[in-house]
PATILUM-279579 format. One line per field, with one value per residue (C-alpha): residue number from 0; residue in one letter; x, y, z. Coordinates in Angstrom, 1 decimal, always signed. Example, Ala and Ser with C-alpha at 12.3 -4.5 7.8 and 13.67 -1.06 7.14 Angstrom:
PATILUM-279579
nr: 0 | 1
rest: A | S
x: +12.3 | +13.7
y: -4.5 | -1.1
z: +7.8 | +7.1
END
This chain:
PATILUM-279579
nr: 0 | 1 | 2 | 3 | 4 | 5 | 6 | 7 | 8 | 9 | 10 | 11 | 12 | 13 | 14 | 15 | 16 | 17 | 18 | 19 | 20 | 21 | 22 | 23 | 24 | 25 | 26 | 27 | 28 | 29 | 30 | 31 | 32 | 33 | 34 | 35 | 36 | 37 | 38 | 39 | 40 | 41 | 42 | 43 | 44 | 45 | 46 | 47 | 48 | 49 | 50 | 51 | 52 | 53 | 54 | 55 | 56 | 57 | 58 | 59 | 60 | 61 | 62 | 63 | 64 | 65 | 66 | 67 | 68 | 69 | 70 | 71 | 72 | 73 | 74 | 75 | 76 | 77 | 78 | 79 | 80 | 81 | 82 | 83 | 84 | 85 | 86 | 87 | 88 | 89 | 90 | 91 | 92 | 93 | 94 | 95 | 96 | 97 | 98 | 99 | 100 | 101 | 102 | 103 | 104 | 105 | 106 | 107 | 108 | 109 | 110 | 111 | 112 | 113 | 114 | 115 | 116 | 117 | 118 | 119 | 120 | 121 | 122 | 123 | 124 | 125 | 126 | 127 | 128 | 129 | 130 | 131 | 132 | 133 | 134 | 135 | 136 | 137 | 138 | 139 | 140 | 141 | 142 | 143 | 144 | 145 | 146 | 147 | 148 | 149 | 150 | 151 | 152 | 153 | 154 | 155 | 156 | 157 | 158 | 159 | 160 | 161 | 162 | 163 | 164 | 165 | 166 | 167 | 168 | 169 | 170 | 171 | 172 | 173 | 174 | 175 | 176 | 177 | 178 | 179 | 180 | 181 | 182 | 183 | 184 | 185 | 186 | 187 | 188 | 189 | 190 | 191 | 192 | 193 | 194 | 195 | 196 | 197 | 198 | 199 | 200 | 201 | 202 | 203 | 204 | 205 | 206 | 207 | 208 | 209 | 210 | 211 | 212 | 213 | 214 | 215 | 216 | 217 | 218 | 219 | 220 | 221 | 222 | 223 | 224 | 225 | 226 | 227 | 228 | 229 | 230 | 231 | 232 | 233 | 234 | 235 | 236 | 237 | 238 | 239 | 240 | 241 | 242 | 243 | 244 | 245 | 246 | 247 | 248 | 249 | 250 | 251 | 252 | 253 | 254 | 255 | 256 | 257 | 258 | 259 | 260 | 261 | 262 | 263 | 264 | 265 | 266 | 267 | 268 | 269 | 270 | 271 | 272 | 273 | 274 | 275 | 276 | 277 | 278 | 279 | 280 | 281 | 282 | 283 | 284 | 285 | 286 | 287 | 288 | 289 | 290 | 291 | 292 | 293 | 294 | 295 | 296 | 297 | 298 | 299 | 300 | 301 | 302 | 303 | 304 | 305 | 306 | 307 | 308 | 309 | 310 | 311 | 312 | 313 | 314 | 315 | 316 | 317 | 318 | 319 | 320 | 321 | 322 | 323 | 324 | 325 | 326 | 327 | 328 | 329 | 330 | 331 | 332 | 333 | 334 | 335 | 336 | 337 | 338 | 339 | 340 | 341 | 342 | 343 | 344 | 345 | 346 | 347 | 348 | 349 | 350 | 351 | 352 | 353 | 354 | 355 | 356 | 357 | 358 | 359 | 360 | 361 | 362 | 363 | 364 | 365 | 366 | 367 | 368 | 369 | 370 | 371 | 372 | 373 | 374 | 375 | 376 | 377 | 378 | 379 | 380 | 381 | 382 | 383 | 384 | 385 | 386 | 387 | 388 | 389 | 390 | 391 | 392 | 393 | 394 | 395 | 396 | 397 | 398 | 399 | 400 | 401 | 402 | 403 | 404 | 405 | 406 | 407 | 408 | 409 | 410 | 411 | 412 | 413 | 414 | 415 | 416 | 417 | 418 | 419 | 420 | 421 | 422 | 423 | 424 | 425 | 426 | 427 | 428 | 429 | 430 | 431 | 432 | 433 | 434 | 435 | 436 | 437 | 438 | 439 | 440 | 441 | 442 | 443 | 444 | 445 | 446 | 447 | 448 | 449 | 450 | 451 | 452 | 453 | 454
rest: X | X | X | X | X | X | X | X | X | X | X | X | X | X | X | X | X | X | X | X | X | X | X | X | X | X | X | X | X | X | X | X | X | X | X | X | X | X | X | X | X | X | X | X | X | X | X | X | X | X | X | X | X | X | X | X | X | X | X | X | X | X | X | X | X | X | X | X | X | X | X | X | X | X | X | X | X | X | X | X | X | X | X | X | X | X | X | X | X | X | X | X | X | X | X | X | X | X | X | X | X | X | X | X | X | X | X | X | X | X | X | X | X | X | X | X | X | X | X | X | X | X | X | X | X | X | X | X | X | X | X | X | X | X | X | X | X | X | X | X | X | X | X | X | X | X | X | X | X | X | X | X | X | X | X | X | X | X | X | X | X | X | X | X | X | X | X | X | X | X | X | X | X | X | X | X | X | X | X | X | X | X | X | X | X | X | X | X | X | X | X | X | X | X | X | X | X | X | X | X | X | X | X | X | X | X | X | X | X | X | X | X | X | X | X | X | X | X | X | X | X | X | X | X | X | X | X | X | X | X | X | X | X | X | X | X | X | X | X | X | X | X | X | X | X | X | X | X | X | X | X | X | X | X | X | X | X | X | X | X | X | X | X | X | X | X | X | X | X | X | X | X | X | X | X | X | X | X | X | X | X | X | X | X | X | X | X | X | X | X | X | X | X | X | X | X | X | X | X | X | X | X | X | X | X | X | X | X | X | X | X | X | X | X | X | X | X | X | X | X | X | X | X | X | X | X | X | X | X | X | X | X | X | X | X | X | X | X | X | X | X | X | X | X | X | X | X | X | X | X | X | X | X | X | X | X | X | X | X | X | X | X | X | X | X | X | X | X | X | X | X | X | X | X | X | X | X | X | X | X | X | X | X | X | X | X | X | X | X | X | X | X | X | X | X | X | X | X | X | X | X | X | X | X | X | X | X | X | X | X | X | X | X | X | X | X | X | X | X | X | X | X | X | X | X | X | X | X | X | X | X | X | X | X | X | X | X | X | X | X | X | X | X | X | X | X | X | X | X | X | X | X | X | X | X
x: +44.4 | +46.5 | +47.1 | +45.9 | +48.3 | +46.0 | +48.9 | +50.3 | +53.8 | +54.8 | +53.7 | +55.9 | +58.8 | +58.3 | +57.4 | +60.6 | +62.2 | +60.3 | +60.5 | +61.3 | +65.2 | +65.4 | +67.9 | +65.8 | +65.7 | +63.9 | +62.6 | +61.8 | +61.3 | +64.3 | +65.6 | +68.7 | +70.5 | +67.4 | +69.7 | +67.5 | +70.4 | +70.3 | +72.3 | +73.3 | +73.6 | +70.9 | +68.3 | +66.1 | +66.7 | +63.6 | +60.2 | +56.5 | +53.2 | +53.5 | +57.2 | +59.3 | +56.3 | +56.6 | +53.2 | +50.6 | +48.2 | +45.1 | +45.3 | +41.8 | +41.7 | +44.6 | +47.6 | +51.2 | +53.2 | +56.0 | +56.0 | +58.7 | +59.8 | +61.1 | +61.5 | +59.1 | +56.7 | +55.3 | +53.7 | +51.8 | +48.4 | +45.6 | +42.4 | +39.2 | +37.0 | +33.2 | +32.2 | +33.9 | +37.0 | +38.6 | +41.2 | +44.4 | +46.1 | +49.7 | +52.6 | +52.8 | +50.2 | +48.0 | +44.5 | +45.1 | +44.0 | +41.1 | +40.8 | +37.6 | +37.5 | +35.4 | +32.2 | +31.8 | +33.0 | +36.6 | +38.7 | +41.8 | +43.9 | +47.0 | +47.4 | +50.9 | +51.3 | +53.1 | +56.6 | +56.7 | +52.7 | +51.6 | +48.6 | +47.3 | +47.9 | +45.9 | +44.0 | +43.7 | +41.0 | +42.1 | +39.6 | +36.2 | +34.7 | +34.5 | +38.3 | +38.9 | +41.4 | +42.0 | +44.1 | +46.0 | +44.5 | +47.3 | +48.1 | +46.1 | +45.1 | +48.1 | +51.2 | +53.2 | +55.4 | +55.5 | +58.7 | +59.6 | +62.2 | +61.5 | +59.3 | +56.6 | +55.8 | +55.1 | +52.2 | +51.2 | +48.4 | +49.0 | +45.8 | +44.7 | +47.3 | +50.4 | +50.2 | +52.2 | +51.1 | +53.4 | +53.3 | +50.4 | +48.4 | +47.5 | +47.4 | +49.5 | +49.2 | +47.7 | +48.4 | +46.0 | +47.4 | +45.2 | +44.6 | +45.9 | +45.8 | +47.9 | +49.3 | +46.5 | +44.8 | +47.6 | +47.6 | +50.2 | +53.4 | +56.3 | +56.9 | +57.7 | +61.9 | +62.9 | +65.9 | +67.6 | +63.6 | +61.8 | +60.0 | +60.6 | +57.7 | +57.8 | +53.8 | +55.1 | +52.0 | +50.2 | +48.5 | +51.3 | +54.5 | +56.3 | +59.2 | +58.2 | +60.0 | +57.6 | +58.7 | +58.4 | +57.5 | +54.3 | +53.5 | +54.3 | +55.3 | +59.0 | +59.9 | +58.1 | +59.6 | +57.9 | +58.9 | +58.8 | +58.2 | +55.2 | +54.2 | +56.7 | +56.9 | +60.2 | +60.8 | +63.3 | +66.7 | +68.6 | +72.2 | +74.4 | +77.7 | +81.4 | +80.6 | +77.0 | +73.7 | +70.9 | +67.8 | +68.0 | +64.5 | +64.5 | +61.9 | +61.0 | +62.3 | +65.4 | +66.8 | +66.8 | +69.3 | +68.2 | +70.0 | +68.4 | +66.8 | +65.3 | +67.8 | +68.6 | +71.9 | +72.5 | +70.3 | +70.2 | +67.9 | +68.1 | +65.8 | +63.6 | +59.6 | +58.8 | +60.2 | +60.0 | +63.3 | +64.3 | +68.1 | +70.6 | +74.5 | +77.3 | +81.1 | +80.3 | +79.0 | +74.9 | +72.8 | +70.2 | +68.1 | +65.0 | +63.8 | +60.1 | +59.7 | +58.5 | +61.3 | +64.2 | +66.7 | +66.5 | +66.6 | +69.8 | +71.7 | +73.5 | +76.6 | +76.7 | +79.9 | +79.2 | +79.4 | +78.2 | +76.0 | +74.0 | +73.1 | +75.3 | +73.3 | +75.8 | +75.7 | +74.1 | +77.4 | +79.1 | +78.5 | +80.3 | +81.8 | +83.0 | +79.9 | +78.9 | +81.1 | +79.6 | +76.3 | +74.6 | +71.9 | +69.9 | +70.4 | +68.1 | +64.8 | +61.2 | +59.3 | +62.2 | +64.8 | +69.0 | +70.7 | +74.5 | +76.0 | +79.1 | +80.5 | +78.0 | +75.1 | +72.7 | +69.6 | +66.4 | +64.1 | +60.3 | +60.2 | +62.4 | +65.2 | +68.7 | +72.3 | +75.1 | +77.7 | +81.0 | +79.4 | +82.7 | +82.9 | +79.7 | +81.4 | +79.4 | +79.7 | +76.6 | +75.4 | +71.4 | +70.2 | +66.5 | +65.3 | +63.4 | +59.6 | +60.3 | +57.5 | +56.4 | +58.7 | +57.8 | +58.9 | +62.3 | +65.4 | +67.1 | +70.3 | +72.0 | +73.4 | +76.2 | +72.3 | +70.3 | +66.3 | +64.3 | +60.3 | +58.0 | +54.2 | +53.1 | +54.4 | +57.2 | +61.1 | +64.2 | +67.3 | +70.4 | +74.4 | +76.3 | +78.3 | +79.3 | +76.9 | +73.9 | +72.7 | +69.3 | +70.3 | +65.9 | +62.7 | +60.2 | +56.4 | +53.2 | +50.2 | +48.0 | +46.3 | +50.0 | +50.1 | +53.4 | +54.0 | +55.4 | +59.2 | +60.0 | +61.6 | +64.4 | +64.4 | +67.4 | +66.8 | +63.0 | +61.6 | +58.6 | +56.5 | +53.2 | +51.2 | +47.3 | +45.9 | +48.1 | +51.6 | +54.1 | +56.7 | +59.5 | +61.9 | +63.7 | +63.4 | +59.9 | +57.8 | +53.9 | +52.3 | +50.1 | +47.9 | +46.1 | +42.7 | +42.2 | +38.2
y: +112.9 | +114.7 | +112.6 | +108.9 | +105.8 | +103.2 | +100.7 | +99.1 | +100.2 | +95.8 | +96.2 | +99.2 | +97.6 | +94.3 | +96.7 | +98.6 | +95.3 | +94.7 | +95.3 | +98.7 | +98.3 | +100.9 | +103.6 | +106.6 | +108.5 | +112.1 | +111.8 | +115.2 | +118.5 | +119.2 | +116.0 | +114.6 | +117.3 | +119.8 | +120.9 | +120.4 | +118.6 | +115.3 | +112.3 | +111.1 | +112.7 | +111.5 | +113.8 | +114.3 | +117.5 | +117.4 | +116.6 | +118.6 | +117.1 | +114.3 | +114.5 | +111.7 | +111.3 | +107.9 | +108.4 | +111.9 | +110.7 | +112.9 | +114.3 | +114.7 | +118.0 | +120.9 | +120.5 | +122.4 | +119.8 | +118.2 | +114.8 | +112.5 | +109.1 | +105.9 | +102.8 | +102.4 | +104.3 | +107.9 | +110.4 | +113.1 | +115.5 | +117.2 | +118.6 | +118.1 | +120.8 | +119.9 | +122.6 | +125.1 | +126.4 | +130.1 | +129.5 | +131.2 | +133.9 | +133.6 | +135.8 | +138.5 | +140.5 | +142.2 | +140.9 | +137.5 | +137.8 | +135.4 | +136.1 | +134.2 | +130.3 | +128.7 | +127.9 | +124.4 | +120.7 | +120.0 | +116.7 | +115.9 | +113.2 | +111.6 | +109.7 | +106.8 | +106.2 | +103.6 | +105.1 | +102.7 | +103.1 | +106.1 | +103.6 | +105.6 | +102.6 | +104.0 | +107.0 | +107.7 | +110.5 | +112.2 | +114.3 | +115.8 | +118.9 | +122.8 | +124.6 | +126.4 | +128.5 | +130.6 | +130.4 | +133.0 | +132.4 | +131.1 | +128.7 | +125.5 | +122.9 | +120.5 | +122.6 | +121.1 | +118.6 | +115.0 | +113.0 | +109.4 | +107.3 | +104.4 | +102.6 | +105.2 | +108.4 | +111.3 | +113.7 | +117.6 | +119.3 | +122.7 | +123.9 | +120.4 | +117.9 | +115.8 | +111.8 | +108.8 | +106.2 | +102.9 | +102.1 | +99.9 | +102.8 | +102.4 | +105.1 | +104.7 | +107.4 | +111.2 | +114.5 | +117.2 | +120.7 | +123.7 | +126.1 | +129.4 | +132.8 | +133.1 | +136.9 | +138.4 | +134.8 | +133.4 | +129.6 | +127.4 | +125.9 | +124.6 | +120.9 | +118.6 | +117.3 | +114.1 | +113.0 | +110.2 | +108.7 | +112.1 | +114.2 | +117.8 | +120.5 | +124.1 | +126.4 | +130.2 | +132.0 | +135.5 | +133.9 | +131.5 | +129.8 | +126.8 | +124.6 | +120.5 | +117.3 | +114.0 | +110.3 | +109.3 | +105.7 | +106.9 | +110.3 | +111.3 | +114.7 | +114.5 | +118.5 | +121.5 | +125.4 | +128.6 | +131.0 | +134.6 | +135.2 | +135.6 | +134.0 | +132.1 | +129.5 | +128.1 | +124.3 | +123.9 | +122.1 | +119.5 | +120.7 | +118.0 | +119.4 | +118.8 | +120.0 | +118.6 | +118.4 | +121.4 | +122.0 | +126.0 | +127.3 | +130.5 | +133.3 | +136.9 | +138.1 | +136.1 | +133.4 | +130.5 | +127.2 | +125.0 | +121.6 | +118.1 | +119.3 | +122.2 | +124.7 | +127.6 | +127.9 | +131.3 | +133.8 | +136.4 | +139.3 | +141.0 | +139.0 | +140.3 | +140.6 | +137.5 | +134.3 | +131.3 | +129.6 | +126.5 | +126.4 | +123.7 | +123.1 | +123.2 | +122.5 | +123.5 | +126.6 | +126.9 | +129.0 | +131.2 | +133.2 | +135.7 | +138.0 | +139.6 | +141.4 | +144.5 | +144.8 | +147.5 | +147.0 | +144.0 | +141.0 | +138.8 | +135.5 | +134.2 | +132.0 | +130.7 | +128.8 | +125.8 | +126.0 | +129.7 | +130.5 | +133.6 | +136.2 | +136.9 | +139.5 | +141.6 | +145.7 | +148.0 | +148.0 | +144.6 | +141.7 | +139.6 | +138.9 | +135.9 | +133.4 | +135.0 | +134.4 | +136.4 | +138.2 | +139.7 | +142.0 | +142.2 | +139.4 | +137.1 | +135.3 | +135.4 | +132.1 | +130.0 | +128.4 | +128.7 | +126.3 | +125.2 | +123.5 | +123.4 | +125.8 | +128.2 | +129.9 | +130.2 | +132.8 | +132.3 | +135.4 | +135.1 | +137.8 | +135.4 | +137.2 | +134.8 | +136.2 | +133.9 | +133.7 | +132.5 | +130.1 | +130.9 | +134.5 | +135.6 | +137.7 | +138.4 | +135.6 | +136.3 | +139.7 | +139.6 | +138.8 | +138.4 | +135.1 | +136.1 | +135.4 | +134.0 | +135.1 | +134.4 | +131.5 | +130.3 | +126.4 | +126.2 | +125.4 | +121.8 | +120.7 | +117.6 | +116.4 | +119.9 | +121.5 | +123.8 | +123.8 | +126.5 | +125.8 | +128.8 | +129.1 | +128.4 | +125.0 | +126.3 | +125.1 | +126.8 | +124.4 | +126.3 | +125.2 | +124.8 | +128.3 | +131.6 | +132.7 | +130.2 | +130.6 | +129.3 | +126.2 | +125.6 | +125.3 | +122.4 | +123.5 | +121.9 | +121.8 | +125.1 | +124.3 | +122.9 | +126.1 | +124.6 | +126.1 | +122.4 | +122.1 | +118.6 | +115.6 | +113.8 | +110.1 | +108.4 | +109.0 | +110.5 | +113.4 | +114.2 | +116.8 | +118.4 | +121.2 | +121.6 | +119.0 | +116.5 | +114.6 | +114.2 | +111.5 | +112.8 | +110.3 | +110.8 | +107.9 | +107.3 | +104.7 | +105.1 | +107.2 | +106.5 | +108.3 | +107.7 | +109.0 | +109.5 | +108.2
z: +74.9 | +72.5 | +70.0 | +68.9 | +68.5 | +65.8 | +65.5 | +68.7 | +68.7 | +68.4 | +65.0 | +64.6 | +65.4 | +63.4 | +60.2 | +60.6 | +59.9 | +57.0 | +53.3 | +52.8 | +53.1 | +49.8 | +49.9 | +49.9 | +46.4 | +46.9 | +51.2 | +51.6 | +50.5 | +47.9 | +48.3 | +50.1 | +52.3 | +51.3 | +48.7 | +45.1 | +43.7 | +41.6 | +43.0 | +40.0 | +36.1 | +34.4 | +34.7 | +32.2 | +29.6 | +27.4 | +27.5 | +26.7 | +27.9 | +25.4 | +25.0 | +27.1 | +29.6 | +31.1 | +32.7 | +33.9 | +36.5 | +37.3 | +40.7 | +42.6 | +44.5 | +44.7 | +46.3 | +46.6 | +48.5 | +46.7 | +45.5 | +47.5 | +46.7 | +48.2 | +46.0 | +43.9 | +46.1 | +45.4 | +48.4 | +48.0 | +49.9 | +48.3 | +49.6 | +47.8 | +48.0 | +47.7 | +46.7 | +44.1 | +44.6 | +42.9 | +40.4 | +41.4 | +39.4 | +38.2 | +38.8 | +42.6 | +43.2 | +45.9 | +46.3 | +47.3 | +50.5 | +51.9 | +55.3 | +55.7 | +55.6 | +52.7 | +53.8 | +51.8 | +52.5 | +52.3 | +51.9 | +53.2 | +51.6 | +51.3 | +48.3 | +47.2 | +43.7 | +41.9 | +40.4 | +37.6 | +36.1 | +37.8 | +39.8 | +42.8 | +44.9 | +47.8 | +48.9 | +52.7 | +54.1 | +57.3 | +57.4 | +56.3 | +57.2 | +56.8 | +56.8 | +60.5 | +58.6 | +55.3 | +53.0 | +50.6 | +46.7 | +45.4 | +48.6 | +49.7 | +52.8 | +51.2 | +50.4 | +53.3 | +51.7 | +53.4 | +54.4 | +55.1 | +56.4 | +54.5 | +56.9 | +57.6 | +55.9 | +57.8 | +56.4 | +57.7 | +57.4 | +58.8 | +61.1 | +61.5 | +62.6 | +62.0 | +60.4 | +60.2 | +57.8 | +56.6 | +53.4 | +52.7 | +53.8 | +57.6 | +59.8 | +62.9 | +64.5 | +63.9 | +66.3 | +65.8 | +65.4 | +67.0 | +64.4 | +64.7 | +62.6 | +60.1 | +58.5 | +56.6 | +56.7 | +54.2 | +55.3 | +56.3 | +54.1 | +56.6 | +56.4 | +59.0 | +58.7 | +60.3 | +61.8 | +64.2 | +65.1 | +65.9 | +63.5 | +63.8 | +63.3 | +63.5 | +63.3 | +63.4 | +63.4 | +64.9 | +68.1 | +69.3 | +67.8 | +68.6 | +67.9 | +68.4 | +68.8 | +67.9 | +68.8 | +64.8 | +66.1 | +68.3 | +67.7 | +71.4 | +72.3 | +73.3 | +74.0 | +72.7 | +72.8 | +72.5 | +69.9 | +69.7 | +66.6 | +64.0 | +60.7 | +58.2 | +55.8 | +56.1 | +57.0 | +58.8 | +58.5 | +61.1 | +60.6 | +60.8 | +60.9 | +62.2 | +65.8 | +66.3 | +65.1 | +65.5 | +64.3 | +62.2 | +62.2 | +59.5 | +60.3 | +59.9 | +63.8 | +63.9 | +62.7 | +65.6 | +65.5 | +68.9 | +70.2 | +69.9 | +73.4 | +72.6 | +74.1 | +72.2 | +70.2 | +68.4 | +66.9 | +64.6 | +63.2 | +59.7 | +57.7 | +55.4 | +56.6 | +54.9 | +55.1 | +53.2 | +52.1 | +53.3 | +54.8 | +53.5 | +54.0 | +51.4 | +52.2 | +55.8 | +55.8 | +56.5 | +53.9 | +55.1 | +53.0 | +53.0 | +50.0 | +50.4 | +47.0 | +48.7 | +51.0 | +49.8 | +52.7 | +53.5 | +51.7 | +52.2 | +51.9 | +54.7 | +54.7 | +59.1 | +60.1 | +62.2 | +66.7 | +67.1 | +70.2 | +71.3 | +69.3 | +66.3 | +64.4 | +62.1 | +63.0 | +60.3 | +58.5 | +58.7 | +56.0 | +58.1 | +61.6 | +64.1 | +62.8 | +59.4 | +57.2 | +54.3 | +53.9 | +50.4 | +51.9 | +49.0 | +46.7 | +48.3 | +46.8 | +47.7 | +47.4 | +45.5 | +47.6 | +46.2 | +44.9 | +45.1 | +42.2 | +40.9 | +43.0 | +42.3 | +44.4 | +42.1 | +42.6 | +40.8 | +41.9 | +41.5 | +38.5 | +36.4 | +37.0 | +37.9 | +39.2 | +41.1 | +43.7 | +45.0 | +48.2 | +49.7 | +49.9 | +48.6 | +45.5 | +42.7 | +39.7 | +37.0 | +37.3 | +37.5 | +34.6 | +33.0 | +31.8 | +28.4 | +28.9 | +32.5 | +34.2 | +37.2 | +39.3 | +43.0 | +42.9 | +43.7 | +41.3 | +40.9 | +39.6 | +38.3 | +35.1 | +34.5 | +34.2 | +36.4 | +35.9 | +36.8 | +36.3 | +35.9 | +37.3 | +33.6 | +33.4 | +31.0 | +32.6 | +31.4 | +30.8 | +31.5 | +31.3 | +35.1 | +33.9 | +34.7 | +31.9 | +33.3 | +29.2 | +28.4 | +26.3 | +25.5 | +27.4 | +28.1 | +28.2 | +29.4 | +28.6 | +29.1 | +32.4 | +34.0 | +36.5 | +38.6 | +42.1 | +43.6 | +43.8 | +41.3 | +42.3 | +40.9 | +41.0 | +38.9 | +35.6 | +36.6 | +37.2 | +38.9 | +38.2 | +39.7 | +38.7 | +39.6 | +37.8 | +37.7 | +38.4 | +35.4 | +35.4 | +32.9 | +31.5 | +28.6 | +25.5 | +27.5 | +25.7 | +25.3 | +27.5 | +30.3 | +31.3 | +34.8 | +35.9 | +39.5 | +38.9
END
């Protein structure tokens, strides 16, 4: 049997009537849309590791998966490892490599937390036993972010399996995932996206990739596609525009959009050799981007008008054509994702360097420019507010104006052991954010602080 339904699917339907009616506030990786933008303007401009924290809760284990948020409910993974784990290094470097998996005990968990207090409400265990699969030194077992629709909240563990849990903390169904080799043993990161009652799930990896369609409600397989292609460690995006709805999958071969069916749409090729970006959509045009450091010729940004079909790769010379309506072949980011706000495409590249662009057109707007003791950046940028937040690996975020100029108006440190990797979330006036120990919620004119032991 593939996969194991705990909750008889009765019980599904009288839950989805139940009380979780909530507008969602931060579902999935980057939010609403995927887009790392605020809903609203009050997002928080100032705090420190005592400064404006509502509440920092002690996380057991290490995790990169994002928080996400729905009501007053707050979902996050982690694996404990039994025995000892090696403390990553900061910044891009070579060495990293682990192609062998740890030897010792490891933990799988998914953990909800109480938005208000901090409270680790519950703590579920998937799974206990010895990794199948390495990892790179600065990834983890738990840096695929989760996602919910309110009523269940969907959970991946990539080399082990897919979960749906409601929100009291029962398991209702679980899908294992066959582990596969990853490029130079580097792990999985790609989170599952939902849409319209199935759960979306793309594994690119060296042995054999695939594109997935779940039933959310029961975990059964609906359609599954072969891809020819090799590791990446982009989620993908369900592209809703004014034509239809398909499902972009980035990656280092080509990028891939398919139909709700699992037929293929349009492709292209010219990506950089490393791809990790999620997608997103702004005023109708689709962004697509890949930026491996080491790559000199190819690292681009995208902009994909809506009903193309076959392939639509631009020749050596072109930056655009019938279905592309601009391409920058070398302005693109590594590990951070862009951002569009206020009609500006805004760059953050993993050196701390930042540079911006017409979405329309893809002109130039801020020349590159460095961000002074930036460091080293991999969580991607959010916006909201007239502000744009870009949060280093040290725990250190730069505040900068929604301008041509994107000027550093002050930063916000943690404390010394806050190394940040996790893309925030932004919940009304909130912010959440994780770094290896722990989860911060920021909220400016916060009371006394709480702080929350995972003991």
């Amino acid at each position: 049997m593939l996969f194991r339904l705990t909750v008889p699917v009765i019980a599904l339907c009288l839950s989805v009537c139940g009380s979780h009616a909530e507008e969602p506030a931060w579902p999935q990786f980057r939010g609403p849309g995927a887009r790392g933008v605020a809903p609203g303007d009050r997002v928080p401009l100032h705090w420190s590791a005592s400064e404006n924290v509502e509440w920092k809760t002690d996380l057991p284990g290490r995790g990169w998966s994002s928080p996400i948020v729905w009501g007053d409910s707050v979902f996050l993974t982690t694996v404990i490892n039994q025995g000892v784990s090696e403390e990553p290094k900061k910044g891009l470097y070579f060495g990293g490599d682990r192609p062998d998996p740890p030897e010792s005990v490891h933990q799988w968990i998914v953990c909800c937390l109480d938005l208000n207090s901090g409270t680790i409400r519950w703590q579920k265990q998937v799974h206990e036993g010895r990794p199948e699969s390495s990892i790179h030194l600065k990834n983890s077992f738990a840096s695929e972010t989760a996602v919910t629709d309110g009523t269940f909240v969907y959970v991946c563990f990539g080399n082990l399996g897919l979960y749906c849990f409601d929100f009291d903390g029962r398991l209702i169904w679980e899908r294992p995932i066959e582990p596969r080799k990853t490029r130079l043993g580097w792990g999985t990161a790609a989170s599952p996206v939902l849409h319209d009652g199935r759960l979306y799930y793309v594994y690119d990896n060296e042995e054999a990739s695939w594109l997935m369609a779940l039933d959310a409600a029961t975990g059964n397989e609906i359609w599954r596609v072969d891809r020819d292609e090799k590791s990446n460690w982009a989620t993908p995006y369900v592209w809703q525009n004014g034509l239809r709805t398909e499902i972009v999958t980035p990656g280092t071969g080509k990028v891939r959009s398919y139909d709700l069916d699992g037929h293929l749409l349009w492709e292209f090729g010219g990506m950089s050799s490393i791809t990790i970006a999620t997608p997103y959509e702004y005023d109708g045009l689709l962004y697509v981007t890949s930026g491996y450091v080491g790559d000199r010729r190819r690292r681009p940004i995208f902009a994909i008008r809506p009903g193309a079909s076959g392939d639509i790769t631009l020749g050596d010379e072109e930056t655009s054509n019938e279905w592309i309506q601009w391409c920058q072949k070398l302005a693109g980011p590594y590990n951070p994702s862009t951002i569009i706000y206020d009609d500006r495409l805004v760059v953050l590249y993993d050196f701390g360097f930042l540079a911006s662009f017409d979405p329309h057109d893809g002109s130039p707007i801020t020349p590159k420019k460095r961000i002074p003791r930036g460091r080293a950046f991999t969580a991607s940028p959010w916006a909201g507010g007239g502000h744009i937040f870009c949060l280093n690996e040290d725990g250190v975020t730069f505040v900068l104006n929604s301008s041509d100029e994107l000027e550093i108006l002050h930063t916000n440190s943690l404390a010394e052991d806050d190394m940040a990797m996790a893309t925030p979330a932004i919940v009304g006036d909130r912010l959440l954010i994780r770094t290896a120990p722990r989860l911060y919620c920021i909220r400016e004119g916060a009371g006394v602080r709480r702080e929350v032991s995972s003991n």
